[in-house]
KELUMLO-905605 format. One line per 3 residues: number of its first residue (from 1); their letters; for each residue x, y, z of N, C-alpha, C. Coordinates in steps of 0.001 Angstrom, whole numbers, plus 500000, padded with zeros to 6 digits. Layout:
NUM	a	X:Y:Z:X:Y:Z:X:Y:Z | ...
END
This chain:
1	xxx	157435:623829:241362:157926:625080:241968:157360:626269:241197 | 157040:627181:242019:156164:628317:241101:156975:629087:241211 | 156929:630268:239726:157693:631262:239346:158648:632205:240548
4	xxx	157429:632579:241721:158448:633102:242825:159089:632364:243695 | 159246:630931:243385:160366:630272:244188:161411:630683:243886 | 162431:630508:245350:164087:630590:244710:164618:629238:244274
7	xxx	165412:628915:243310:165788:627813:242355:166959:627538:242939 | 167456:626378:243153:168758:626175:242787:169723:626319:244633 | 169070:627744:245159:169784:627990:246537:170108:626791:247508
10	xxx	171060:626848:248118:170923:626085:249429:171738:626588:250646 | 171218:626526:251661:172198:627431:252887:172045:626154:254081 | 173355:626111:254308:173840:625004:255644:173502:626095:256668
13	xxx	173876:625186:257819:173251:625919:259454:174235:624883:260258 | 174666:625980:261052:175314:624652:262468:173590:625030:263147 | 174287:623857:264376:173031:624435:265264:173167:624375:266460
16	xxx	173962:624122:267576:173812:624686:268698:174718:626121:269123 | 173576:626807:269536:174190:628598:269182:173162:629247:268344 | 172949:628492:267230:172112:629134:265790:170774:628632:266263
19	xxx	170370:627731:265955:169052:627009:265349:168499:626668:267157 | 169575:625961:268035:169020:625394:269045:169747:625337:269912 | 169236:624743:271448:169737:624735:272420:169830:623437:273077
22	xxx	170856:622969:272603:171218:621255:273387:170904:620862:274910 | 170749:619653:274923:170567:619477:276473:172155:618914:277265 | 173050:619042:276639:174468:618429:277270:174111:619527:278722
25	xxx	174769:621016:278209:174945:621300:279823:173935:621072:280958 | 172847:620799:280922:171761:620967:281791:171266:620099:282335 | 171699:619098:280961:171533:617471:281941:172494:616053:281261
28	xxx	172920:616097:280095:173875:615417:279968:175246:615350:280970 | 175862:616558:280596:177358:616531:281529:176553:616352:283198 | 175575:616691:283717:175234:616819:284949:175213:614895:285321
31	xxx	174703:614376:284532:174670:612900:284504:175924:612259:284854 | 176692:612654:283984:177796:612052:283749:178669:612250:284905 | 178185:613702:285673:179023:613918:286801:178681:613017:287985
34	xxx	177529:612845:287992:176479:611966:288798:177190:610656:288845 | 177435:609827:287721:177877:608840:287795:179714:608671:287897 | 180686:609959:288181:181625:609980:288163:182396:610358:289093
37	xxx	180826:610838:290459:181255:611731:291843:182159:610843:292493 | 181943:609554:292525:182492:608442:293907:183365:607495:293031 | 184077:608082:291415:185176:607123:290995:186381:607414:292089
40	xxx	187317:606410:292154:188192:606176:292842:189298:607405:293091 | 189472:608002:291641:190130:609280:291705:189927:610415:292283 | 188099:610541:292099:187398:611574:293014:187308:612059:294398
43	xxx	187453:609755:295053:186927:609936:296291:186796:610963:297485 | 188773:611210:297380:188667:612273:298441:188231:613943:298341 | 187168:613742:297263:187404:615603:296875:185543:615820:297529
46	xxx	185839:616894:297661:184428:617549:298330:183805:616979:296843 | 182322:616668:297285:181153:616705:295762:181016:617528:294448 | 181430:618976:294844:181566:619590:293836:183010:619566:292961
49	xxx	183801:619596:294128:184984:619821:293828:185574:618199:292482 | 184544:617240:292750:185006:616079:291764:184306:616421:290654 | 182934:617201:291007:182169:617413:289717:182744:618406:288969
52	xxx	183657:619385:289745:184281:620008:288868:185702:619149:287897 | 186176:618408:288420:187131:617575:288287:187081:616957:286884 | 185727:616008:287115:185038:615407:286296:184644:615996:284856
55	xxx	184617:617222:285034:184013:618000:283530:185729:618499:283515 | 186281:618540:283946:187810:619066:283357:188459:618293:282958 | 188343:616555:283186:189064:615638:282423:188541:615141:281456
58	xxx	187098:615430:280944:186556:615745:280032:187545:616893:278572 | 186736:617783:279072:187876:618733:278496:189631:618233:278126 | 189830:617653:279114:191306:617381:278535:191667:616071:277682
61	xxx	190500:615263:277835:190719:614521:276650:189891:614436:275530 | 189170:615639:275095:188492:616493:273617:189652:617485:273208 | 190935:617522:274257:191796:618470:273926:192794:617331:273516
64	xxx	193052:616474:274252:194368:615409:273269:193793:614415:272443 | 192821:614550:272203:192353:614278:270780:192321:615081:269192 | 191873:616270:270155:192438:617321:268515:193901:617345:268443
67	xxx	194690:617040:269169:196220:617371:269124:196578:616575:268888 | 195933:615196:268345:196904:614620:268250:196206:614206:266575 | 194960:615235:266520:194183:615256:264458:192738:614293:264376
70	xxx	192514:613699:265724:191728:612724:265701:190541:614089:266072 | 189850:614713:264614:189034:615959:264762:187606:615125:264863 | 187511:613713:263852:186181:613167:264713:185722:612465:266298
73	xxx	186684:611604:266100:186865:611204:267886:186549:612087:268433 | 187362:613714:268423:186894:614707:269052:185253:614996:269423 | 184707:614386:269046:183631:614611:269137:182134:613506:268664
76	xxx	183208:612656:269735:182245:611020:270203:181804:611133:271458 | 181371:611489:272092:181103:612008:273504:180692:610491:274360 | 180215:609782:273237:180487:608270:274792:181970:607626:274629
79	xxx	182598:607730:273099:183858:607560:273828:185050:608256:274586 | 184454:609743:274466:185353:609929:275491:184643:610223:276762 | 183793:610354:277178:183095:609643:278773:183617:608658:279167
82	xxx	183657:607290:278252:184640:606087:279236:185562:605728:278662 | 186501:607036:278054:187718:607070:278538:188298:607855:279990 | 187423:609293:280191:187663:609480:281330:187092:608708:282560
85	xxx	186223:608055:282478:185390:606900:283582:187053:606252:283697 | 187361:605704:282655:188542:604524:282883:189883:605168:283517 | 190275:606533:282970:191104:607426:283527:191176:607413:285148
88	xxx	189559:607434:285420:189683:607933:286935:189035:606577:287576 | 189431:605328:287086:189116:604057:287968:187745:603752:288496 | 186709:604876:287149:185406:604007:287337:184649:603094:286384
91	xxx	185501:601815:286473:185750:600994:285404:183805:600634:285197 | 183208:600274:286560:181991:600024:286305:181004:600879:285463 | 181345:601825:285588:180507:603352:285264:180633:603324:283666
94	xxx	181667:602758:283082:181488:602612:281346:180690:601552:280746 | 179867:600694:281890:178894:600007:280990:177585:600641:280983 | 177530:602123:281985:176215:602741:282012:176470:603957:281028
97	xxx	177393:604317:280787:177734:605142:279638:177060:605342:278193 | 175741:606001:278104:174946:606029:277041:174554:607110:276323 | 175954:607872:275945:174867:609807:275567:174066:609665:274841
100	xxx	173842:608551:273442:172705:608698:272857:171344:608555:273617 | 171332:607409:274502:170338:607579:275579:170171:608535:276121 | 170809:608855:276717:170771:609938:277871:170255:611554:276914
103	xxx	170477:611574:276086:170118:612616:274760:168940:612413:274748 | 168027:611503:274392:166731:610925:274201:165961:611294:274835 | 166152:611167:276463:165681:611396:277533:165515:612580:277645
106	xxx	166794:613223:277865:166611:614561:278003:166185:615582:277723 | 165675:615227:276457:165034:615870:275406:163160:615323:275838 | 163075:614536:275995:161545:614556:277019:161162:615123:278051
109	xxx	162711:615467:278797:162251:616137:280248:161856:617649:279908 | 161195:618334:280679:161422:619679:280526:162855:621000:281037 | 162642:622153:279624:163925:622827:279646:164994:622386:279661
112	xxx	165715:620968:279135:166632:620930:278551:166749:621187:276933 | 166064:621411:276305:166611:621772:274422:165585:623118:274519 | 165954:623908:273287:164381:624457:272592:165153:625143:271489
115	xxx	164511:625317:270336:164313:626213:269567:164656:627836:270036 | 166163:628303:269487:166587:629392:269429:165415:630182:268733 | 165677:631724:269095:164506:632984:268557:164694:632801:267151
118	xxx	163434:632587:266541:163488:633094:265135:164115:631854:264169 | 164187:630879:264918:164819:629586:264096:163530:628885:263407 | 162345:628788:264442:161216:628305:263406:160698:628331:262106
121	xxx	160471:630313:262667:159904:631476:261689:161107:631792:260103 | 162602:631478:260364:163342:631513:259006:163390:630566:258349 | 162988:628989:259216:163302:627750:258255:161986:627889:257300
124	xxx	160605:628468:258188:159584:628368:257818:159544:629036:256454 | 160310:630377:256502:160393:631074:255391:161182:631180:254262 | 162420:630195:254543:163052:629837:253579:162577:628616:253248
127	xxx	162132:627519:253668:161724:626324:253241:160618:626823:251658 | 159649:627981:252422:158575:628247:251802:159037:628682:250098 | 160041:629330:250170:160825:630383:249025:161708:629170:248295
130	xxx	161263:628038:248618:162140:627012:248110:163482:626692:248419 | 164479:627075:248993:165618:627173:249457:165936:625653:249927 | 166860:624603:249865:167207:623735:249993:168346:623969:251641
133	xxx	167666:623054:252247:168359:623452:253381:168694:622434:254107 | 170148:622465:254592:171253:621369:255249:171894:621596:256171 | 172152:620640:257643:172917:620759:258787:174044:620531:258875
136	xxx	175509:621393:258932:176425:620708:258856:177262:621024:260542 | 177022:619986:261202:177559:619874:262876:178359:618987:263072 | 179241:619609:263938:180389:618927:264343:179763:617987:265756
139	xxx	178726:617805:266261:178119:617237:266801:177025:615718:266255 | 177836:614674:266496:177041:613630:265613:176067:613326:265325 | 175171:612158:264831:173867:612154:264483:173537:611977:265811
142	xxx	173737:611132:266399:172845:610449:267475:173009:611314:268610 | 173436:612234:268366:173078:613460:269813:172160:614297:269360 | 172440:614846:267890:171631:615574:267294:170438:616045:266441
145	xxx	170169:614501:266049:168560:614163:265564:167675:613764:266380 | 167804:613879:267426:166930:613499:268496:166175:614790:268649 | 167357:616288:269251:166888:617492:269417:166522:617901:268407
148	xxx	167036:617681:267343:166340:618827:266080:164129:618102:265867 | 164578:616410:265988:163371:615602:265636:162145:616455:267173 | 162675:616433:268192:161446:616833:268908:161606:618514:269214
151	xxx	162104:619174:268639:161741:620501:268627:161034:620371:267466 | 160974:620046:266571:159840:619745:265383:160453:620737:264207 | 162153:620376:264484:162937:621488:263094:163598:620229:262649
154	xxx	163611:618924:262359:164143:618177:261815:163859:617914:259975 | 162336:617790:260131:161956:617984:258382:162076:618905:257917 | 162809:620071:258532:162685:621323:257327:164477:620689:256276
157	xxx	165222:619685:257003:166287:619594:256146:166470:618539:255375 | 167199:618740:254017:167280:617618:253043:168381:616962:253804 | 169330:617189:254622:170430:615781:255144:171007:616434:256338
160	xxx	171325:615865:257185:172692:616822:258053:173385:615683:257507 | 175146:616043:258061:175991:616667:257441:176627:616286:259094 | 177308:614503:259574:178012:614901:260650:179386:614495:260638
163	xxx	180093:614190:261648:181668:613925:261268:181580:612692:261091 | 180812:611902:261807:181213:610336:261778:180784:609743:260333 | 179936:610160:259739:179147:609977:258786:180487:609938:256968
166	xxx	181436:611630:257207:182068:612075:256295:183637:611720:256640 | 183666:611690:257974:185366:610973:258477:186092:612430:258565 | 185229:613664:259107:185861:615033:259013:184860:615714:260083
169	xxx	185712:616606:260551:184651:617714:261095:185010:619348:261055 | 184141:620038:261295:184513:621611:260975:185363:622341:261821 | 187016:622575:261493:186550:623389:260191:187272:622842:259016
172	xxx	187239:621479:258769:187814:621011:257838:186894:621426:256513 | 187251:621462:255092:186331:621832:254392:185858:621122:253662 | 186309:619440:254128:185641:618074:253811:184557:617985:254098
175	xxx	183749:618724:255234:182432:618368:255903:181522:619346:255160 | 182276:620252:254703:181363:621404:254101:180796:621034:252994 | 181795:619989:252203:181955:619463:250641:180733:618394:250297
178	xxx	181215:617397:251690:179958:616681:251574:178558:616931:251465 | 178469:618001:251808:176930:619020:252473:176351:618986:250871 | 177378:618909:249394:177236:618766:248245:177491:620866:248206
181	xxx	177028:621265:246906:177363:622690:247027:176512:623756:247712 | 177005:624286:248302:176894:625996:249305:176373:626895:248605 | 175569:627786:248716:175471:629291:248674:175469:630129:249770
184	xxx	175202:629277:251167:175313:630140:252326:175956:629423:253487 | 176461:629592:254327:176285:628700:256084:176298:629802:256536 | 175556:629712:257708:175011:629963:259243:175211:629253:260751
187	xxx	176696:630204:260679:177214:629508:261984:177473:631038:263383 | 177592:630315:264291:178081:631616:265307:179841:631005:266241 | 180337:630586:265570:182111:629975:265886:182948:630547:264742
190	xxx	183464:630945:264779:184599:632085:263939:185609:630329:263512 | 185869:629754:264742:187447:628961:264040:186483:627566:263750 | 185335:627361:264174:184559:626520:263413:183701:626318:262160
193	xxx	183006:627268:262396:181735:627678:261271:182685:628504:259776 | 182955:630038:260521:183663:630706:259251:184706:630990:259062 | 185611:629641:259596:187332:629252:259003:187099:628394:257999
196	xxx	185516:627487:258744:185433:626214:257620:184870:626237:256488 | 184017:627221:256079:183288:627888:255207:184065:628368:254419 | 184365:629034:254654:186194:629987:253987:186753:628896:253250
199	xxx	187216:628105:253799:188468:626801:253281:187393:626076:252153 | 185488:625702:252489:185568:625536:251443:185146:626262:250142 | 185339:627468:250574:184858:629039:249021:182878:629234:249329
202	xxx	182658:628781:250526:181221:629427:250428:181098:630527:251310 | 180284:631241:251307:180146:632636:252209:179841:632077:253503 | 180055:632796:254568:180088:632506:255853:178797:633503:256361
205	xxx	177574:633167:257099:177293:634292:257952:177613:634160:259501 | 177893:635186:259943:178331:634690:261268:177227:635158:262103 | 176934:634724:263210:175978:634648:263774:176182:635474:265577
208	xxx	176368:636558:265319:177099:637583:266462:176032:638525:267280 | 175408:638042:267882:174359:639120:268677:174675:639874:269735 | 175245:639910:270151:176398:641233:270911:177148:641992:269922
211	xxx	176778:642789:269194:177447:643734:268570:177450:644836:269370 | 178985:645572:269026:179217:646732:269336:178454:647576:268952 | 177813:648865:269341:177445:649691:268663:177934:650319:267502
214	xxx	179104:650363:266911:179448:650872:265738:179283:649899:264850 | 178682:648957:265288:178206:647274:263938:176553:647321:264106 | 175718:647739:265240:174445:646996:265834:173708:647652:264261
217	xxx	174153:648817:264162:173138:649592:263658:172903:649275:261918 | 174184:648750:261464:174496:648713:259821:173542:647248:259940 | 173665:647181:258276:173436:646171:257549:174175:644751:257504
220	xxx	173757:643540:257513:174828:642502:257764:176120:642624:257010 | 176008:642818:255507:177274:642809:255049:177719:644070:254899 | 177502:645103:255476:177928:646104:256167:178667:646271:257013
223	xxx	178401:645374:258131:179118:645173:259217:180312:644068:259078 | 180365:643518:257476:181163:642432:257264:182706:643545:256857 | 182416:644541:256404:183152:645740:255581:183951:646678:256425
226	xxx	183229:646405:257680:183196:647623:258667:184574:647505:259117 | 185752:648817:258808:187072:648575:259664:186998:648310:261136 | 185838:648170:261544:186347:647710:263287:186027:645788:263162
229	xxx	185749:645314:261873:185171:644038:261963:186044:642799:262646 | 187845:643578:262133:188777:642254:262463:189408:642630:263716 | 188836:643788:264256:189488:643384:266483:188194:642959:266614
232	xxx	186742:642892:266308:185987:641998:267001:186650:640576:266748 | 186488:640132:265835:186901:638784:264943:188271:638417:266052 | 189484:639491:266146:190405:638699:267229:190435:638581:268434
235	xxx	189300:639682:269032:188819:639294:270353:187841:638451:270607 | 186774:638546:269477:186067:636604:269861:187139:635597:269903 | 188185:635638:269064:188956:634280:269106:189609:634502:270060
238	xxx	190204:635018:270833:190632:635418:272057:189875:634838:273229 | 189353:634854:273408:187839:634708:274370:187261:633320:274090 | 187474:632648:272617:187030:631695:272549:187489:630125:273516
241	xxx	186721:629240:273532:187004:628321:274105:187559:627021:273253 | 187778:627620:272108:188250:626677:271156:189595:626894:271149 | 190467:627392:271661:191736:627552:271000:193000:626394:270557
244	xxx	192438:625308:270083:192724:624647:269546:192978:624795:268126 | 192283:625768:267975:192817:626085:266349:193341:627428:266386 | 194793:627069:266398:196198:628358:266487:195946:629196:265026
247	xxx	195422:628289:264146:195127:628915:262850:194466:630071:262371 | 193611:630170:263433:192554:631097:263192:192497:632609:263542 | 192185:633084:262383:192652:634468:263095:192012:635812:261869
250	xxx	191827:637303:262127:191124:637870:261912:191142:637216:259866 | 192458:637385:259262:193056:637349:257839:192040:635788:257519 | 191776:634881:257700:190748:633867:257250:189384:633530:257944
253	xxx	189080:634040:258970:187987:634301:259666:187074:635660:259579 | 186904:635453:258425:186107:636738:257026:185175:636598:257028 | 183751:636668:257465:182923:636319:256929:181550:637133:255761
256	xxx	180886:636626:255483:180106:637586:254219:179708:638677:255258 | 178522:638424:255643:177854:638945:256131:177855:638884:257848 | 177327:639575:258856:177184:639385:260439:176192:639562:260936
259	xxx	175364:638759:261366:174004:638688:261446:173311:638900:263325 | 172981:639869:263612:172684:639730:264866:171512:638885:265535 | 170491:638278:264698:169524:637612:264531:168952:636768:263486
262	xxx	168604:635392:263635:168290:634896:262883:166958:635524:261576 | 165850:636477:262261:165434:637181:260903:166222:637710:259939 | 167790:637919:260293:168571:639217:259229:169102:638065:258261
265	xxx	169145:636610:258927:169858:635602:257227:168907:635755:256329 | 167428:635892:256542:166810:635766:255433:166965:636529:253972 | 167156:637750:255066:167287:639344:254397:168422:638845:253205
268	xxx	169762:638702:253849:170789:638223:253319:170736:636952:252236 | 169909:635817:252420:169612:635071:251496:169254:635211:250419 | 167893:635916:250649:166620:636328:249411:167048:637669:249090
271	xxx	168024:638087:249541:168484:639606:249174:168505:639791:247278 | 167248:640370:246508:167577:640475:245328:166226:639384:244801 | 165773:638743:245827:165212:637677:244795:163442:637643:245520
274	xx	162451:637329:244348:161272:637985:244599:161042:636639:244944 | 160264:636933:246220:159403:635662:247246:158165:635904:247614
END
């Protein structure tokens, strides 16, 4: 390592939101609806009307799974596919049940994944500055090394960091722990990313590109300072689709810095240090 490397740093990243763009909505859940239009429960509903059906009993059992603490289950996506297959009496349909497959695939077809703006160009530049860099997703391996491996952002990291792997997921601050020690994460989920960050003492950046104008214009941890920071902070959680975590709220959902673009973590990283 030469003199202008940075030593020692390391900054976690979630990544769908941040780094990348999954293929679930575009063609995973679309699959799954595919194979769930003509279960027995569906039959009598117009086509859409089951496909809507179908992604809502979804949803409701990723919701009585966190309620009832099971925060990794929460987020096994073939087992809970055929649990709702079995829910709605399409007993056959759970032996075709494959998201890691179906992940694989999808990720060959075109415009389901890509590389968020500026996710290349910061790994590129923190990798370069020496910075040790780790995935920590509440999304498991086998959905998520597939997309990171063929967008061609998989070797920039020394490990991800998933639930099934640690027996936790975010925002527990078990998953953070495992990641080994923090100097940064880079998330854009307030009751995921920087509740869980918080709980475990590393700085949070949050990852907010709709800023108000009285935030667009400052500096990231500027805008971390800024008295209008905690009605944004309770109207994202407001708005959020997580509200599963009653916990969360402006008083622990602090984060360092607020980043409207992935060029401004760098700023924030190397802030102070010659590269």
């Amino acid at each position: 390592m030469s003199k202008d490397q940075v030593p020692q740093l390391t900054v976690g990243f979630d990544l769908d939101g941040v780094l990348m763009r999954n293929p679930f909505e575009t063609c995973v859940i679309p699959r799954l609806q595919d194979l769930l239009q003509s279960a027995p429960a569906l039959a009598a509903l117009e086509p859409e009307a089951a496909r809507a059906e179908a992604r809502r009993q979804v949803g409701l059992e990723w919701r009585r799974r966190m309620t009832v603490g099971d925060e990794v289950g929460a987020y096994d996506w073939d087992g809970i596919y055929c649990a709702v297959a079995e829910s709605l009496g399409a007993h056959d349909a759970v032996e075709e049940i494959d998201v890691a497959a179906w992940v694989r695939e999808c990720c060959q077809a075109d415009g389901h994944i890509a590389a968020l703006p500026g996710a290349q160009d910061l790994l590129t530049r923190l990798s370069a500055a020496g910075v040790r860099l780790v995935v920590i997703s509440n999304g498991f391996a086998i959905y998520q090394r597939p997309v990171l491996d063929a967008l061609g952002l998989l070797d920039f990291f020394d490990t991800v960091v998933t639930p099934e792997a640690v027996g936790a997921a975010k925002p527990s601050a078990a998953i953070f722990r495992a990641a080994g020690r923090l100097d940064y994460f880079v998330g854009d989920t307030l009751e995921h990313d920087v509740l869980g960050a918080g709980r475990a003492g590393v700085p949070a950046l949050w990852m907010k590109p709709d800023l108000p104008a009285s935030l667009a214009t400052l500096s990231p941890r500027a805008r971390a300072a800024h008295p209008d920071l905690p009605g944004l902070v309770e109207s994202t959680l407001l708005a959020s689709a997580h509200s599963a975590y009653q916990t969360a709220d402006a008083s622990n959902c602090r984060p360092h810095a607020v980043v409207n673009h992935l060029s401004e973590v760098a700023d924030v990283v190397l802030d102070g240090v010659r590269v």
